[in-house]
Structures are given as structure tokens and as C-alpha cells.
MARKOL-130763 format. One record per residue (C-alpha): z, y negated, x negated; residue number from 1. Coordinates in steps of 0.02 Angstrom, whole numbers, plus 50000, padded with zeros to 5 digits. Example, Ala and Ser with C-alpha at 12.3 -4.5 7.8 and 13.67 -1.06 7.14 Angstrom:
+-------+-------+-------+-----+
:     z :     y :     x :   k :
+-------+-------+-------+-----+
: 50390 : 50225 : 49385 :   1 :
: 50357 : 50053 : 49316 :   2 :
+-------+-------+-------+-----+
//
This chain:
+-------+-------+-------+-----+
:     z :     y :     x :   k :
+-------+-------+-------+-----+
: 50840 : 49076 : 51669 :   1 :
: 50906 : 48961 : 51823 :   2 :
: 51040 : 48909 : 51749 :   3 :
: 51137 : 48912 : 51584 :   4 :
: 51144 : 49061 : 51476 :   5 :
: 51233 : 49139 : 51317 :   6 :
: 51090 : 49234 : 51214 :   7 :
: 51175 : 49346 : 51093 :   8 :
: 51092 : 49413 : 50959 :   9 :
: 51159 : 49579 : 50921 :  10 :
: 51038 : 49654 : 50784 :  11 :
: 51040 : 49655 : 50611 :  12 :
: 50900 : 49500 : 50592 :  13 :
: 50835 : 49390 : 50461 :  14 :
: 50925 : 49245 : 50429 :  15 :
: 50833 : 49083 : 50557 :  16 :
: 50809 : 49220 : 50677 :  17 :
: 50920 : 49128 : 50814 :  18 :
: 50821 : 48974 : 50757 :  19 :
: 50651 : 49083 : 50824 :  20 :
: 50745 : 49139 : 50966 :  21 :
: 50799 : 48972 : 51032 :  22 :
: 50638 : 48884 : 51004 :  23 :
: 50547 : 49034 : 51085 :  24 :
: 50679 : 48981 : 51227 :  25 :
: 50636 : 48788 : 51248 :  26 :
: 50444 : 48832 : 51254 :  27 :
: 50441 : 48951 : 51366 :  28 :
: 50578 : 48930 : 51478 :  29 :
: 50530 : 48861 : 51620 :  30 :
: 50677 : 48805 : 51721 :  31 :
: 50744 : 48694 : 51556 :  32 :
: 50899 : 48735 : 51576 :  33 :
: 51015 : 48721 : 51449 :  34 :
: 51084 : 48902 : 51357 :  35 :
: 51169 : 48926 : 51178 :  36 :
: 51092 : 49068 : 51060 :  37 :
: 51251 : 49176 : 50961 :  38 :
: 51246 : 49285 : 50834 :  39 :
: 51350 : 49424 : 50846 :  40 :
: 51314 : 49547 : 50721 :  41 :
: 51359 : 49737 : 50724 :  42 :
: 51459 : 49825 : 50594 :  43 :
: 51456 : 50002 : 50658 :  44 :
: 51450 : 50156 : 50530 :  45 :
: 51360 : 50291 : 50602 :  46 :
: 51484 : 50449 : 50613 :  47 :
: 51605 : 50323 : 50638 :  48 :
: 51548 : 50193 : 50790 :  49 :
: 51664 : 50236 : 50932 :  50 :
: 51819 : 50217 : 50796 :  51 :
: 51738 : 50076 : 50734 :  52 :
: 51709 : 50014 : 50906 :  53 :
: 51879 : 50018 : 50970 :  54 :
: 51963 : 49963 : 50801 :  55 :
: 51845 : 49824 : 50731 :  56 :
: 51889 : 49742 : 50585 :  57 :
: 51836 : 49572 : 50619 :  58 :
: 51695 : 49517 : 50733 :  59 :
: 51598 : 49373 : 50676 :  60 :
: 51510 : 49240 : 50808 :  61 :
: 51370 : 49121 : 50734 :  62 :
: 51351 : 48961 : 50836 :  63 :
: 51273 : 48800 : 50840 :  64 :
: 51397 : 48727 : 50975 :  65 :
: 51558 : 48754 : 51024 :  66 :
: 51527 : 48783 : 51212 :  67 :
: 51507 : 48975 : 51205 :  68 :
: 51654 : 49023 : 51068 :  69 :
: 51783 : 49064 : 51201 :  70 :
: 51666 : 49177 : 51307 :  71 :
: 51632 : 49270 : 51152 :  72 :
: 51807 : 49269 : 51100 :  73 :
: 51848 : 49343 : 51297 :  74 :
: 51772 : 49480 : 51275 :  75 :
: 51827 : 49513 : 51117 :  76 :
: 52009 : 49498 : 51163 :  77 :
: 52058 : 49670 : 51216 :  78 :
: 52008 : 49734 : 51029 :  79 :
: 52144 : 49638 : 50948 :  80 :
: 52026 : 49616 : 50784 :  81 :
: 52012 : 49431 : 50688 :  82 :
: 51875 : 49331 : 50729 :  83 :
: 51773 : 49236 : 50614 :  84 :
: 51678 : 49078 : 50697 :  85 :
: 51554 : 49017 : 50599 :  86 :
: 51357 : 48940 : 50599 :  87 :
: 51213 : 49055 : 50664 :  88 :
: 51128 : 49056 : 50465 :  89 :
: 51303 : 49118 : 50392 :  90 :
: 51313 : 49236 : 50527 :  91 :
: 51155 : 49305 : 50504 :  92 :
: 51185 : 49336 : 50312 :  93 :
: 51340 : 49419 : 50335 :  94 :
: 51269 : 49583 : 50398 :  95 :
: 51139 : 49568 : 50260 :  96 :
: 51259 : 49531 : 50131 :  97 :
: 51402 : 49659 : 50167 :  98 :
: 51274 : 49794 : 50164 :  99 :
: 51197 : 49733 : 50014 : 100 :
: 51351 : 49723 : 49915 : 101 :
: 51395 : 49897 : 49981 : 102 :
: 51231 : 49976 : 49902 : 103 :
: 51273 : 49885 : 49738 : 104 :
: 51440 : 49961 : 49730 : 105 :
: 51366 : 50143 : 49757 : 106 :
: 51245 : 50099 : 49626 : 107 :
: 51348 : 50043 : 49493 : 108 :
: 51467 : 50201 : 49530 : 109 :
: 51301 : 50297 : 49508 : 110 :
: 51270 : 50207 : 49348 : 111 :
: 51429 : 50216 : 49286 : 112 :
: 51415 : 50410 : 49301 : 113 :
: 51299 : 50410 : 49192 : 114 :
: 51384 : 50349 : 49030 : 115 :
: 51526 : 50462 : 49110 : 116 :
: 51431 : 50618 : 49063 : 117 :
: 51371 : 50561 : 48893 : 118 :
: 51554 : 50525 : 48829 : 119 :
: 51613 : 50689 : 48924 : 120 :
: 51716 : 50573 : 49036 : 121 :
: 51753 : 50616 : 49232 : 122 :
: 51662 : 50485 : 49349 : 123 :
: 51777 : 50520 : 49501 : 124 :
: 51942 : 50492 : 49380 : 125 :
: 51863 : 50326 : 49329 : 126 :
: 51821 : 50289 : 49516 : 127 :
: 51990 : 50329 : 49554 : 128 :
: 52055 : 50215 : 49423 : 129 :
: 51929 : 50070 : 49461 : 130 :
: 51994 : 50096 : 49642 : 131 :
: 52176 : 50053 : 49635 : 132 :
: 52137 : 49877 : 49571 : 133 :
: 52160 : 49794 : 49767 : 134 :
: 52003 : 49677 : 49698 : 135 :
: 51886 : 49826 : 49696 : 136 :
: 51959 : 49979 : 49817 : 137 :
: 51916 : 50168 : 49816 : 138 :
: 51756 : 50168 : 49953 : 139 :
: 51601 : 50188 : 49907 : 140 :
: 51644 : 50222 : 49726 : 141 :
: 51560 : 50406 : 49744 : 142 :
: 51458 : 50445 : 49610 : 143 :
: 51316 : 50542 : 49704 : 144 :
: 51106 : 50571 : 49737 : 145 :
: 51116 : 50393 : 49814 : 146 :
: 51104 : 50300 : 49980 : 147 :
: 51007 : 50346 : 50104 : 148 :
: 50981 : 50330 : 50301 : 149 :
: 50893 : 50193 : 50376 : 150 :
: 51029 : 50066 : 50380 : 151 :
: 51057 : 50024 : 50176 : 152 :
: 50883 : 50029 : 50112 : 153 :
: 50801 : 49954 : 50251 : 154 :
: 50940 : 49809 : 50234 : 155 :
: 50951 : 49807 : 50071 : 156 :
: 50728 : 49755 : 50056 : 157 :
: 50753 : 49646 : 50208 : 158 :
: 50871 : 49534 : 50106 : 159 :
: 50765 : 49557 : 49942 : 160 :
: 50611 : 49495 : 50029 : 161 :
: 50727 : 49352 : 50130 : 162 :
: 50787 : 49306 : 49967 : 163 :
: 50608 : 49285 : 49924 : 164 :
: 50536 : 49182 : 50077 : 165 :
: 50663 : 49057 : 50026 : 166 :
: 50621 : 49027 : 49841 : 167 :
: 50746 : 49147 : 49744 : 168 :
: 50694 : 49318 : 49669 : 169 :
: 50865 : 49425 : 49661 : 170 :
: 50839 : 49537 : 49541 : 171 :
: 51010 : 49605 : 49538 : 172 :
: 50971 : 49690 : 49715 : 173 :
: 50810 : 49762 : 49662 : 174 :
: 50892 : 49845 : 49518 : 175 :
: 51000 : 49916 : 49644 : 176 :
: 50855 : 49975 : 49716 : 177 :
: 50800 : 50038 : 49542 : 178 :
: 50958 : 50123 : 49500 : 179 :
: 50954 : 50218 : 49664 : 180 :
: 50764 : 50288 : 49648 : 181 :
: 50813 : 50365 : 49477 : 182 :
: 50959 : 50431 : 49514 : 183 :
: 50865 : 50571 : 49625 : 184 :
: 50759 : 50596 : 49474 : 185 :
: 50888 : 50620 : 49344 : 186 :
: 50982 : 50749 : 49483 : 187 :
: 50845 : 50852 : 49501 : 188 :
: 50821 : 50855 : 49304 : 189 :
: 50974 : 50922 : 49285 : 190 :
: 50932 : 51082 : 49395 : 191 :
: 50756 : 51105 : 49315 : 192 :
: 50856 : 51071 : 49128 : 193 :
: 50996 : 51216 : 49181 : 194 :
: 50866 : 51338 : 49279 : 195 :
: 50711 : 51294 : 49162 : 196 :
: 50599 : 51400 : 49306 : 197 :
: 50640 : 51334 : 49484 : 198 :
: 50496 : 51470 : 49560 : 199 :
: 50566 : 51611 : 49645 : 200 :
: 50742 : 51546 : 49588 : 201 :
: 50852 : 51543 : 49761 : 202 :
: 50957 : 51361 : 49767 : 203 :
: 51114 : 51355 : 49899 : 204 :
: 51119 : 51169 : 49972 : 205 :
: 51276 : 51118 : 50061 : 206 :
: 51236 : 50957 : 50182 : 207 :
: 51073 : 50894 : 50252 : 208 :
: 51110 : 50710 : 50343 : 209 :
: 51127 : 50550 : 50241 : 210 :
: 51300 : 50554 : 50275 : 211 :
: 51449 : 50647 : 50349 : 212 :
: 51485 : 50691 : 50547 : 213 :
: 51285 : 50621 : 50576 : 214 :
: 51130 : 50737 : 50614 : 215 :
: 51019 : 50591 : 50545 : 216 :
: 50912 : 50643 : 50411 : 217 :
: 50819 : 50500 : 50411 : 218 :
: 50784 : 50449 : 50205 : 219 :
: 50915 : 50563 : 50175 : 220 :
: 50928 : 50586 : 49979 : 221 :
: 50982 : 50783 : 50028 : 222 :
: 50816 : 50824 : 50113 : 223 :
: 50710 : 50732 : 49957 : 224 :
: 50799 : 50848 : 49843 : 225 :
: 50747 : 50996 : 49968 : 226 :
: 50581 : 50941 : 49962 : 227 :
: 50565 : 50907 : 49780 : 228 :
: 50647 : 51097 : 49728 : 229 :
: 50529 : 51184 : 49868 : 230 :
: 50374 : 51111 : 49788 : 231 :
: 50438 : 51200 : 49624 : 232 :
: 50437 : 51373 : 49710 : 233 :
: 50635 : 51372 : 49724 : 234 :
: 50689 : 51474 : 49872 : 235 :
: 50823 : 51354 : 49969 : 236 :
: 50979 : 51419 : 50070 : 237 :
: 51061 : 51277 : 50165 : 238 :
: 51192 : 51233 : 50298 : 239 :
: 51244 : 51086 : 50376 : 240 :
: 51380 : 51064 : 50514 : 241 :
: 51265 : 50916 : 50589 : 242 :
: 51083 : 50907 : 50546 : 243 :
: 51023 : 51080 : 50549 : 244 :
: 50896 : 51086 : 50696 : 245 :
: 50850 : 50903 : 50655 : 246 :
: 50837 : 50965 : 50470 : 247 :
: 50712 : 51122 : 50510 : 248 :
: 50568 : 51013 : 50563 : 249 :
: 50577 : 50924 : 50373 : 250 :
: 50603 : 51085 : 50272 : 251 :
: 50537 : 51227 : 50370 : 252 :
: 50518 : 51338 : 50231 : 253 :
: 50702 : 51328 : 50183 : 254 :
: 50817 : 51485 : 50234 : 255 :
: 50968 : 51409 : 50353 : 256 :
: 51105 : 51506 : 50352 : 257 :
: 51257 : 51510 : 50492 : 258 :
: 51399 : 51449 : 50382 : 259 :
: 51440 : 51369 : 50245 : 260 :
: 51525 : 51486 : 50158 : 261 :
: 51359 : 51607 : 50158 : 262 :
: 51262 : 51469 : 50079 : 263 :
: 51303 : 51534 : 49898 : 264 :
: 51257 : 51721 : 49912 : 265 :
: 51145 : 51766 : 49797 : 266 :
: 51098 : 51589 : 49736 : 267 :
: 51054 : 51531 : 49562 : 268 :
: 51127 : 51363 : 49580 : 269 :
: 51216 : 51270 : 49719 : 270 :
+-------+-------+-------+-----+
//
């Protein structure tokens, strides 16, 4: 650096990262010129990141001076999307935070569904309920197996253990994290409780990624619940639109089928 710079700090990070990043700066810079650190996090779903992209729906800029907000906001411009100006710790929490809050909505849905089947209740016409109040919303309200990917539980520890380093143990999040372990368990519980044999029993599973229009199968919840029937003996038929060749090298011993609609033939469950 010869002269001044904007350092943006685009990454999901700890919170103090852009503290690290600008004293890392000053001691090793050797010019001493002056520079401004940013952070700018992300908020791109994968499926979903050209859309989301194009149509932001806010963009937040950390700071600890005002002398690079209207470069950020510059580029920015074109997008049309409200911007949120705020200090490089707040910043650095929203990402954090947002994703946090998004796991503990899935898990509470996933919760929820429980006490839905024991009073023969319908989870999604509760979710659909729940949803209409403006104060909650419909997304991520899906009763289901539980997040996966890389992005919510990686996230979701990273702000368990920040929470930690700076003297408060949130418990709420790691029962989050609790919630979402045993929901796989109690899924596949349900197929050994309505098989009672899963050996030689052939089991039709329709999607492979985490989530929809991705081939990552990274920590997908789909592919644990491949694994786990396999290791029973169950002989799996499965089909994804996405993930399949990504898929193969995880469950080699599954039987993948062209189409979705051939996923079912012959199968003892689905």
C-alpha cells in the first residue's frame, strides 16, 4: 500500500475481525499510509445468489470513519437496495445473527412438529397460520430433517463459541443445535418403527443437496439419512435434479435412478 486504501471485509468473520485486520495493517504496512477497514458482509443464499445479487435487500457497511461510506455506497448505487451504515462490531454480528435466528426458527418449526403429531394436528397448517402474523412470516417455518449445508451450522457454532470468548454462554443457540441433531434421529425412527426390518427393504429418496436448485451435499441432512438406512441393509433408490454425480461419491451403494417419478417403483417406503 502507497497510498490510501479501502479494505473490505467481505466474509462471514468473527466479530473484532476488522479490529485484527487493521492492526495487522499498521504493523506491517510499510509505507504508513493511512487506509479504512469496512465490513461488508454477504447475504447470498446458495440456489439463489445471482437473484439475490441483483435484488439485495439491504447491504450493510461497518465503519470506524466516515471517509469511505460514499465509495461503498457508489458502488452500491445501481442495486437500488437500502443501506444500513453502521460500526464494524455491529456489522460483523449481523451476518452471525441473521443466520442464527434463521436456524432457531427452523428449529422451533421442527419442534413444534413434534407436539403436532402427538395431538394429531398438521404442522404445515400451523406454520401456515403462525405465518400470516407480519411479526413472524411463512419462511423457514418447514417442519423438516433439519438444516444442513455448510453455511447454518458452521455459523450457527461460530457465534456459540463468540458468544463464549466474550463471557456469555447462549444456551438458547445450542439447543438449537440440540433440537436439530435429534430431529434426524426421531426421522429415521419413524422408518425403522413403520418397516420394523430396514435389511433388504428397498427405500425411494427424493432430493440429495441441503437445499433446493444446489448440487451441494455438503452436511446435507438427506445424505445422513442415506447413510444411516444403508447401514441397516435398506436398499436405496434416489434422484435428485442437482446433486446426483456429487451425491454418488457419498452413497455409492445407493441405486440412482433417471427421474423422479421412477424413484417409487417397487419401494417399501419413500
Amino acid at each position: 500500500m502507497t497510498s490510501y486504501k479501502i479494505v473490505v471485509d467481505k466474509s462471514t468473520v468473527p466479530v473484532k475481525t476488522g479490529d485484527k485486520v487493521a492492526e495487522t495493517i499498521r504493523r506491517y504496512g510499510k509505507a504508513k499510509v493511512e487506509f479504512d477497514v469496512v465490513s461488508n458482509p454477504e447475504f447470498l443464499r446458495e440456489g439463489f445468489a445471482v437473484e439475490d445479487f441483483l435484488k439485495p435487500d439491504r447491504g450493510v457497511i461497518g465503519v470506524r470513519s466516515q471517509r469511505p461510506v460514499s465509495a461503498m455506497k457508489e458502488i452500491y448505487a445501481p442495486f437500488n437496495a437500502p443501506i444500513i451504515v453502521t460500526d464494524i462490531n455491529s456489522a460483523e454480528l449481523i451476518k452471525h445473527a441473521a443466520n442464527s435466528f434463521l436456524a432457531l426458527k427452523i428449529s422451533y418449526i421442527n419442534a413444534l412438529s413434534l407436539l403436532c403429531e402427538a395431538s394429531g394436528a398438521n404442522v404445515q397448517e400451523v406454520a401456515n397460520g403462525m405465518g400470516m402474523d407480519v411479526r413472524i412470516g411463512r419462511r423457514f417455518l418447514d417442519a423438516s430433517l433439519g438444516f444442513g449445508g455448510s453455511c447454518f451450522s458452521k455459523d450457527l457454532s461460530a457465534f456459540i463459541k463468540i458468544s463464549e470468548q466474550l463471557g456469555y454462554d447462549f444456551r438458547l443457540l445450542k439447543e438449537v443445535q440440540r433440537i436439530n441433531s435429534e430431529q434426524m434421529d426421531r426421522f429415521v425412527k419413524k422408518i425403522v418403527d413403520t418397516l420394523w426390518v430396514l435389511k433388504e427393504k428397498r427405500i425411494g429418496v427424493l432430493g440429495l443437496a441441503f437445499k433446493q436448485n444446489t448440487d451441494d451435499v455438503r452436511m446435507s441432512p438427506a445424505l445422513d439419512v442415506c447413510q444411516r438406512l444403508l447401514k441397516e441393509g435398506a436398499a436405496l433408490r434416489v434422484y435428485d435434479p442437482k446433486a446426483m454425480d456429487k451425491a454418488r461419491s457419498v452413497i455409492p451403494a445407493a441405486t440412482f435412478v433417471a427421474d423422479m417419478d421412477s424413484v417409487a417403483e417397487g419401494c417399501d417406503a419413500l
